[in-house]
N, C-alpha and C positions, 0 to 999 in steps of 0.2 A: 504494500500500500504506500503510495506517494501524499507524502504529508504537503499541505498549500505552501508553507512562508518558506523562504530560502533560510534562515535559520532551521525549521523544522526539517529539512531535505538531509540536512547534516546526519538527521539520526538514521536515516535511511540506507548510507553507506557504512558508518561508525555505531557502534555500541555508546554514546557520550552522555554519559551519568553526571558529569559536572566540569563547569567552564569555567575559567578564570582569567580575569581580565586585570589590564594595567595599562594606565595611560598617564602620560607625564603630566597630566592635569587632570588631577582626582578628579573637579566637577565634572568632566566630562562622560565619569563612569556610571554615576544613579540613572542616566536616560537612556543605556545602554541596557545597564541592567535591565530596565522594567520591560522595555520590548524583546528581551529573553524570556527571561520570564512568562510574561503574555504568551508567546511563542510556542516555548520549552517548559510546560508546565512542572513535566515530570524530572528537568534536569536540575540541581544545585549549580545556582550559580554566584559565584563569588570574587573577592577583588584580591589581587597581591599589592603590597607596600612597596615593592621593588623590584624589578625585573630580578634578581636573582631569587627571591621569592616564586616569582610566576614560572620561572625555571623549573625549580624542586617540586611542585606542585603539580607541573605537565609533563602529557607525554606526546602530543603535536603543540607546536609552537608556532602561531602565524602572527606574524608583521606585517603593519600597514601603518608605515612612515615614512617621511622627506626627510630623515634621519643623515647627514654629512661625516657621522663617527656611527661606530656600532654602539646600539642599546643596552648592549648585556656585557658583561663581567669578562673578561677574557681566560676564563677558565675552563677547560674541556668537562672537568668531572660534572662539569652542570649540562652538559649536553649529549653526555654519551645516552645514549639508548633511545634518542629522543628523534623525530618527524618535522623537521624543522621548513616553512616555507615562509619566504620573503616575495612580497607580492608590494613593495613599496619601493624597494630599489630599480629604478626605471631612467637614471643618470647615470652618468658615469661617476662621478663624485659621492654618488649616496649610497649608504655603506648601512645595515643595521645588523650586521651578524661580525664576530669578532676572526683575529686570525685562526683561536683554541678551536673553533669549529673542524675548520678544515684538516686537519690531523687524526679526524675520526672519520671522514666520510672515504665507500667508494666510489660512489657517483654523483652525480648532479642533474637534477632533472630540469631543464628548461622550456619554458615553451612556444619556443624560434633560436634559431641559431645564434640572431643577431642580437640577442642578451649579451654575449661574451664581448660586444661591439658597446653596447649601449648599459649595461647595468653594473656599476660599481662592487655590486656583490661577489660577480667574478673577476671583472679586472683586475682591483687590485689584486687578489688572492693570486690570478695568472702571474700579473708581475710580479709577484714575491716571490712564486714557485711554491706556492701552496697547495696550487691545485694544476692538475696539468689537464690539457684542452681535451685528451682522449677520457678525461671524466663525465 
């Protein structure tokens, strides 16, 4: 059965029992919340204090930021086991994921080629030799 709202779609491919949110402007989060909520009756949904908070807490991690440094900690142990996608990096310059990331991945899913042209997220990591293109 295909649930209406594009939050409710979510539970259609994922099991997601509870979501957790953070935005570098707390106000920003009670208006989100309540249209989950509404949404996702049956899911808990709650806020982290800090992105390495919301780290510990998750096991997919989406961004959607105009972020020019990465959001999170630069430390692997908060990223190993985790589903991580960056849906904000769309410049060359903007960057929301750390270098600790790339040291645990085998691949990289994009989708167009020309991210590795246009999204910061892999650039730099290419230039640093973090990641290499056949990922």
């Amino acid at each position: 059965m295909t649930r209406g709202t594009a939050f409710a779609q979510w539970l259609d491919v994922r099991d997601i029992q509870r979501i957790v949110l953070y935005d570098i402007r707390p106000a920003a989060i009670p208006p989100l919340q309540a249209r989950l909520r509404a949404a996702l009756p049956e899911v808990e949904i709650e806020s982290a204090g800090s992105t390495a908070e919301l780290l510990r807490a998750s096991d997919i991690v989406i961004t959607a930021t105009t972020a020019r440094q990465p959001v999170f900690p630069d430390d692997p142990d908060l990223f190993a086991g985790k589903h991580c996608v960056a849906i904000g990096s769309f410049e060359p310059d903007v960057r929301e994921y750390p270098d600790a990331i790339f040291a645990l991945l085998e691949r990289v899913w994009v989708d167009i080629d020309f991210a590795t042209e246009e999204s910061g997220e892999l650039i730099v990591p290419l230039e640093k030799g973090l990641l290499r293109e056949e990922q």
